[in-house]
C-alpha positions as CSV (number, residue, x, y, z in Angstrom):
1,X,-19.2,13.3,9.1
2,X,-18.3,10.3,7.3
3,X,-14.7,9.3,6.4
4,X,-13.5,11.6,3.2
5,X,-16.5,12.9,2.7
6,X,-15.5,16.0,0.6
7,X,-14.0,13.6,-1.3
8,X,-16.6,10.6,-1.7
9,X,-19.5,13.3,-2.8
10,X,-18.8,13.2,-6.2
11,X,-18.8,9.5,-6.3
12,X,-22.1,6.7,-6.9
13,X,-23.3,5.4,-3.4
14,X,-22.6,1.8,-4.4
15,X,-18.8,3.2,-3.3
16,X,-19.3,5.5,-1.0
17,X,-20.5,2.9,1.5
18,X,-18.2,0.2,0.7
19,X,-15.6,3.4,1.8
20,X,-17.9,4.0,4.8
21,X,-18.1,0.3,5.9
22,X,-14.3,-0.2,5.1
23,X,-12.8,2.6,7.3
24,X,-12.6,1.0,10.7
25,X,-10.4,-1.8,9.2
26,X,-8.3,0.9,7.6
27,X,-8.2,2.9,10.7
28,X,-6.5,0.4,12.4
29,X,-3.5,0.1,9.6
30,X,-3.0,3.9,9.8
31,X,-3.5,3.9,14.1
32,X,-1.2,1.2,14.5
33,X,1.6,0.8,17.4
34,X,4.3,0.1,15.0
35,X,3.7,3.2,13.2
36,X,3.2,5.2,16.3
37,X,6.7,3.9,17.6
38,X,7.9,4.7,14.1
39,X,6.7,8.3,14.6
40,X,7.6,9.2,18.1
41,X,11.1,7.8,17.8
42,X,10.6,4.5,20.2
43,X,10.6,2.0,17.8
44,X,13.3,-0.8,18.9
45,X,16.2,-1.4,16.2
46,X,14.8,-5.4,16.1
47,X,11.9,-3.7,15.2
48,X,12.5,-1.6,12.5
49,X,14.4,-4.1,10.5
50,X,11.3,-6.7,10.7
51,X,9.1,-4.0,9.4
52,X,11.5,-2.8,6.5
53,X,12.4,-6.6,6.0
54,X,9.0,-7.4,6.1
55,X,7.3,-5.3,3.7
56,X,10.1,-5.9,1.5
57,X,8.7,-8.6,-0.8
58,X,5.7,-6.1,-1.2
59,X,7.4,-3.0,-2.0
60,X,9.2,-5.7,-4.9
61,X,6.4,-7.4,-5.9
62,X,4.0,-4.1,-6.6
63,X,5.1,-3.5,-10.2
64,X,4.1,-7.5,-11.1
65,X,0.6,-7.0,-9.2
66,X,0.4,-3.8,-12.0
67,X,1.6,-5.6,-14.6
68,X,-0.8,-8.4,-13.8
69,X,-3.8,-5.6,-14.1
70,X,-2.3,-4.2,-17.4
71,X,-2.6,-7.2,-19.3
72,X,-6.3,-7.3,-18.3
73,X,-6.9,-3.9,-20.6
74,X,-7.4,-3.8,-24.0
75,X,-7.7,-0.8,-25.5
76,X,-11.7,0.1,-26.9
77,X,-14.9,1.7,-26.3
78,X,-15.0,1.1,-23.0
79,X,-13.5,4.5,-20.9
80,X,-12.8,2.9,-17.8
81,X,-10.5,0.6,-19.4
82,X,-8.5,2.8,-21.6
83,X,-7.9,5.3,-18.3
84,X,-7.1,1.8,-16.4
85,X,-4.6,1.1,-19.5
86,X,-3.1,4.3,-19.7
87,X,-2.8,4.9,-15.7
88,X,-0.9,1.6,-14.9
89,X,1.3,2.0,-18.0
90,X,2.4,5.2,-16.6
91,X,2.6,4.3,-13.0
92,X,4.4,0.8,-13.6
93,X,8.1,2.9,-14.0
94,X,7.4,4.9,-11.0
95,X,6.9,2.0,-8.7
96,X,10.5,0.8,-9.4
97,X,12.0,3.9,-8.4
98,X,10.3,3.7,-5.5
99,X,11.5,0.5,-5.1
100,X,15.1,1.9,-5.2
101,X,13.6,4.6,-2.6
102,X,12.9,1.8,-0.2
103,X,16.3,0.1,-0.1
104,X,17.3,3.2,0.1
105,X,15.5,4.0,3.7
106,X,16.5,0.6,4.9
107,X,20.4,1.2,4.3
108,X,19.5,4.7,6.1
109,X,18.5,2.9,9.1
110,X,20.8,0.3,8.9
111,X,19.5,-2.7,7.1
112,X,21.7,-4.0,4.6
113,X,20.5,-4.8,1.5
114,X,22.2,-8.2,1.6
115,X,19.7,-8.7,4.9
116,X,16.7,-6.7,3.0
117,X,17.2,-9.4,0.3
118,X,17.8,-12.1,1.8
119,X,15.9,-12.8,5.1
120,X,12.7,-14.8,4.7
121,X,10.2,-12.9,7.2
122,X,7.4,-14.7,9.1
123,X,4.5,-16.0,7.1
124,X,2.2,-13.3,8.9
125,X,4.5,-10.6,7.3
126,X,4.3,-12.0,3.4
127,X,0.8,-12.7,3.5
128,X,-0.4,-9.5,2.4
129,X,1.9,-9.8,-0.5
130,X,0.4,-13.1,-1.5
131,X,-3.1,-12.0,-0.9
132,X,-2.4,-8.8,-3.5
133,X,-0.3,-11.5,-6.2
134,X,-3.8,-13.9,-5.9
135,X,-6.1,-10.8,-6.5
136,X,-4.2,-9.3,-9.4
137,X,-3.9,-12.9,-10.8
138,X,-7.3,-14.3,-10.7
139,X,-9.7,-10.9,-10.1
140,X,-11.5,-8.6,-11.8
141,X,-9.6,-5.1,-13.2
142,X,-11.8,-3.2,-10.4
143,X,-11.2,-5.6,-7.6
144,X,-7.7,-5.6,-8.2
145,X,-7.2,-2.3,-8.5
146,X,-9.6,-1.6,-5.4
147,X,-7.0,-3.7,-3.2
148,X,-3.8,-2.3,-4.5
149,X,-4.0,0.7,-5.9
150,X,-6.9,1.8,-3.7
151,X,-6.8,0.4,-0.1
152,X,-2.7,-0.3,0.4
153,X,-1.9,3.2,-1.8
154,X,-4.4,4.8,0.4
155,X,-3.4,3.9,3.8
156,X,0.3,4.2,3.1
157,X,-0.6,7.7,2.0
158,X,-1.9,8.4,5.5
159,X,0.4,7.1,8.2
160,X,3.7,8.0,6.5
161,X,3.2,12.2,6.5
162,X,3.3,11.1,10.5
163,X,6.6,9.6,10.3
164,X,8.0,11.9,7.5
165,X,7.4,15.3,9.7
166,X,8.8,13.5,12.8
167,X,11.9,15.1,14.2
168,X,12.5,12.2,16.6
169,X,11.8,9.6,13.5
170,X,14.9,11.4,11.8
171,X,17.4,11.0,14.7
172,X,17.4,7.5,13.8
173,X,18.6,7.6,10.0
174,X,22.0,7.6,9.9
175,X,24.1,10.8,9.6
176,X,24.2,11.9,5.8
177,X,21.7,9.6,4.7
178,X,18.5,12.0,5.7
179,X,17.6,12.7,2.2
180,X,17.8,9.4,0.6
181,X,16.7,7.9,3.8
182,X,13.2,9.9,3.6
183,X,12.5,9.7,-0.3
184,X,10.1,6.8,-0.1
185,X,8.2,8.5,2.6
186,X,8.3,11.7,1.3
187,X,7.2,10.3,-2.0
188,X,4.2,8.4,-0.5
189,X,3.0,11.1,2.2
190,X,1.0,13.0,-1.0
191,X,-0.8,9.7,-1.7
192,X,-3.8,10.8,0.1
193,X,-4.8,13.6,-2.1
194,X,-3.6,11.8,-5.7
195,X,-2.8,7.5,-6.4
196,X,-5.9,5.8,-4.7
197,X,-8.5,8.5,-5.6
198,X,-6.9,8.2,-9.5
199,X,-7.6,4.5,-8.8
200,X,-10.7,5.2,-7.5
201,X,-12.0,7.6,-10.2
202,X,-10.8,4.3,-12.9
203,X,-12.7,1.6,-10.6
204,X,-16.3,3.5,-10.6
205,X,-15.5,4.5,-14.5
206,X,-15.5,0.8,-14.8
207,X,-18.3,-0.5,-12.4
208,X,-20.3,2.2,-13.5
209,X,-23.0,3.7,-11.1
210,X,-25.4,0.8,-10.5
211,X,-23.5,-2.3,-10.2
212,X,-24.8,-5.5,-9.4
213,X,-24.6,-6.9,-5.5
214,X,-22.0,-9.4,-6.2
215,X,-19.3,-7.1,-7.7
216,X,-20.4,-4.6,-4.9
217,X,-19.5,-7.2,-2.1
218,X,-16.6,-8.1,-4.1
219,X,-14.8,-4.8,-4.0
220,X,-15.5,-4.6,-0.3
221,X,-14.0,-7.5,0.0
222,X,-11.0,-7.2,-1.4
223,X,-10.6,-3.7,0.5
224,X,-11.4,-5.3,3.7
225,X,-8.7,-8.4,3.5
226,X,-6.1,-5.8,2.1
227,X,-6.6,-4.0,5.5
228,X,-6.5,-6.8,7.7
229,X,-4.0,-8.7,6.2
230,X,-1.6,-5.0,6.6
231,X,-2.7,-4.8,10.2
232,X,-1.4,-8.6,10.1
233,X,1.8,-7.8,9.0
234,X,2.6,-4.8,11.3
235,X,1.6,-6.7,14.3
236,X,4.0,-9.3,13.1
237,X,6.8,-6.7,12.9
238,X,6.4,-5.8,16.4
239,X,7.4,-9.5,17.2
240,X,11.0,-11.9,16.4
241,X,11.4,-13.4,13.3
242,X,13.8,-15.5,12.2
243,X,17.1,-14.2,10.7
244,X,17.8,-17.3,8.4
245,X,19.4,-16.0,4.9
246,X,18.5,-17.8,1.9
């Protein structure tokens, strides 16, 4: 059976293979050793704070890449566009809150947010947040969305229920800070079944069902980097960093 394939029936084949050809990249974000660690409770404290401290910037930054996409929408004719116009409108006040969620799990775990804000992480570790600003600057409204909204939305929505449902993952958030310290996750964890395939549903409503090659390849590539570049960052987590403040 192919990847999601209850889910990718009801969508054109142009996407349904750029999914299909995609997966093995993804599979290695949601298989990775930092998130394993994460999950079965071995994760080292140096660790954890690159990979909160790490993906810091993105978690920031995510609201900008949707505003960026916004102000690609004008409201018409066109259907894709209007949903497009509508959905990241909505969506644009729930990424701060999870924003707030985030800082919240790192002061759970024991990162200030004095260090969360102030630590500049390894290159390796901010890469995927530059490769998203570039996209969202300089893409297409589908290609955009197909690297945000779709590929990091989609694999964050499948390694954190891992991590949320481990009992050895919440022996290391700090005493009284359980609730606040899983909100991001827990928030996140029903991404599977809703954000990317919302996304998703807006991307084809855009392409249509018979785009041409170079749009095709376009989405796939923007998919694909989003993946590798993620798989970047976590490996870059399971290594030192420098602790310089700025």
């Amino acid at each position: 059976m192919r990847p999601h394939d209850d889910r990718l029936s009801g969508y054109p084949s142009w996407i349904r293979n750029v999914i299909t050809e995609t997966e093995p990249a993804k599979v290695r974000v949601r298989d990775h050793l930092a998130l394993g660690k994460m999950a079965n409770g071995t994760i080292s404290a140096v660790e954890h704070r690159n990979l909160l401290i790490g993906f810091w910037s993105l978690i920031e930054k995510f609201p900008h890449f949707m505003a960026l996409n916004l102000l690609k929408t004008s409201y018409g004719y066109n259907r894709g566009i209007n949903s497009a116009r509508a959905w990241l409108a909505k969506n644009l006040r729930i990424e701060q809150r999870h924003a707030d969620w985030f800082v919240a799990w790192a002061e759970a775990v024991g990162v200030d947010r004095a260090v969360l804000f102030d630590t500049h992480p390894r290159a390796e570790m901010t890469a995927l947040t530059d490769w998203c600003w570039q996209v969202c600057h300089t893409g297409s409204l589908p290609t955009a969305m197909a690297a945000t909204n779709y590929a990091i939305e989609g694999v964050t929505g499948e390694w954190c229920p891992k991590i949320l449902e481990s009992k050895e993952y919440r022996r290391l958030i700090r005493d009284g800070q359980v609730e606040s310290g899983l909100r991001w996750l827990r928030a996140h964890a029903a991404y599977d079944d809703e954000h990317p395939w919302e996304a998703m549903d807006i991307i084809c409503a855009i392409v249509g069902p018979n785009p041409v090659e170079t749009q095709v390849r376009e989405v796939e590539h923007a998919i694909r980097k989003t993946y590798d570049l993620h798989r970047l960052a976590f490996d870059a987590a399971l290594e030192s960093f420098p602790q310089a403040a700025a």
